[in-house]
C-alpha positions in Angstrom: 108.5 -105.0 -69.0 106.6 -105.8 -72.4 103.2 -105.6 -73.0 101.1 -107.5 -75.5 99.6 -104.8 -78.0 96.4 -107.2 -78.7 95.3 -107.1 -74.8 91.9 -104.6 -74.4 92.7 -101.0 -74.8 91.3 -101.0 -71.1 93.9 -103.0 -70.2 96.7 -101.8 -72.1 96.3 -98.3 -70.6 96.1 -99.8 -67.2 99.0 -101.9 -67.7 101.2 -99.0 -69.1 99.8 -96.6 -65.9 101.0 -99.1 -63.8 104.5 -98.7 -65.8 104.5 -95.4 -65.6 103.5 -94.8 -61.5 106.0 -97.6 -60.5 108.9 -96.2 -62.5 108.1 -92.4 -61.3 108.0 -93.8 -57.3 111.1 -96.2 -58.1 113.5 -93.1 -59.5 111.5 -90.2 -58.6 111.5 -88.9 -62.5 109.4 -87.8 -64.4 107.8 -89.3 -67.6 105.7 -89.5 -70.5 104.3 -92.0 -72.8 102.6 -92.1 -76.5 101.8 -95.4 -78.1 100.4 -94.8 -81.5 99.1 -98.0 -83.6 98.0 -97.5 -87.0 98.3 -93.7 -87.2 96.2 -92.9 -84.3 97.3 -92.8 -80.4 96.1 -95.8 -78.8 97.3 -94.5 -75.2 99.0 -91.0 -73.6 100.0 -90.4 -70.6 102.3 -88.9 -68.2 103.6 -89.8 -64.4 105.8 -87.0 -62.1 106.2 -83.3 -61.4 107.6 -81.0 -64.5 110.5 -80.2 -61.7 111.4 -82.3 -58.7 110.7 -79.1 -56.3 107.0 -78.1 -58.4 103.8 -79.0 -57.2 102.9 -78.9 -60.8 102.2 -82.3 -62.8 104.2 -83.2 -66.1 101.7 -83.6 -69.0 102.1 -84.9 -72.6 103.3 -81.0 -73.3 106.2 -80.8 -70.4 109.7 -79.9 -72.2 112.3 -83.0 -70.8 115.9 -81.8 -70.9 117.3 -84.8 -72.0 121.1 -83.3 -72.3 122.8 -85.0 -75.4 120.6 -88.2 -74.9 117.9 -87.4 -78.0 121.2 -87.1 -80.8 122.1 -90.9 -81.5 117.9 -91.1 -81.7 118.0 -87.7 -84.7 120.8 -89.3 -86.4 119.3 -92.6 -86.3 116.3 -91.0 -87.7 117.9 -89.3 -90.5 119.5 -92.3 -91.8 116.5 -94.1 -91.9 114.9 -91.7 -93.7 117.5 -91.4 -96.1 117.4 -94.9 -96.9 114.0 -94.2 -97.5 114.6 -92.0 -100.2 112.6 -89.4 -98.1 115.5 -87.3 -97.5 119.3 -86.8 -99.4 122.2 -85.7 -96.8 123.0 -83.0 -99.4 120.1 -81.5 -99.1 120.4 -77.7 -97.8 118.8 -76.9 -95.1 117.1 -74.3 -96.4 115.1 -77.0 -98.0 113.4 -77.9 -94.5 113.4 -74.3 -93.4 112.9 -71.7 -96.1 113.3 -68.8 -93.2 117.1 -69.4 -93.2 119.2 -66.6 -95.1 119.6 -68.1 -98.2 123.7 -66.9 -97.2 123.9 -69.9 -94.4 120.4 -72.1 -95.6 121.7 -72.9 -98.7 125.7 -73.4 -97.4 124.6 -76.3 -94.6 123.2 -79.7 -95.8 121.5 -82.2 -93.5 125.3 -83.9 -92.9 128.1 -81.7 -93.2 130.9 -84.6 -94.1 
C-alpha cells in the first residue's frame, strides 16, 4: 500500500496505523515503523507483542531477530556509502571502533576481498 507523504500528518499517522494493525491481525507479527522527512521523524509507531506468547507490547525499542534478513540491507548500505566517498572498503576497522586490539582492528577492513 503507498501512501501520499503530502496528506496531513493527522492523516498520514492514521493511515500508517491502519497499516500497521491490519498487517499485525493478518500475520499475527509483530512490527515497527519510523518515517523520517527532512531529518526529523514525521511518524513512529509499533503494532504486536515483543513475543507471540507475551502479554507485553512491542515498542520502537523491541530487538526483531530478523535471522540473515538485515545483511543484503548492511551491504547495500556500505556500498552506497562508499560511493559516497563516506567510507573506503580498506578501511580497518579499527577506524569505526578504536576499542579493537590494534592486533585484529587494524588486520580487518570493512570488505575483506
Amino acid at each position: 500500500m503507498i501512501l501520499s507523504l503530502s496528506m496531513s500528518s493527522q492523516n498520514l499517522k492514521d493511515g500508517l496505523d491502519k497499516i500497521l494493525n491490519e498487517q499485525h491481525r493478518a500475520t499475527g507479527q509483530s512490527y515497527s515503523l519510523m518515517v523520517i522527512s527532512k531529518g526529523k521523524i514525521a511518524y513512529q509507531n509499533s503494532a504486536g507483542n515483543l513475543k507471540k506468547e507475551s502479554a507485553g507490547k512491542s515498542n520502537q525499542k523491541s530487538n526483531y531477530r530478523m535471522a540473515s534478513v538485515s545483511k543484503q540491507f548492511t551491504a547495500g548500505a556500505i556500498f552506497l556509502l562508499e560511493q559516497q566517498k563516506k567510507l573506503n572498503l580498506q578501511q580497518p576497522l579499527s577506524d569505526f571502533f578504536p576499542e579493537f586490539s590494534p592486533s585484529v582492528g587494524e588486520k580487518v577492513t570493512v570488505i575483506i576481498c
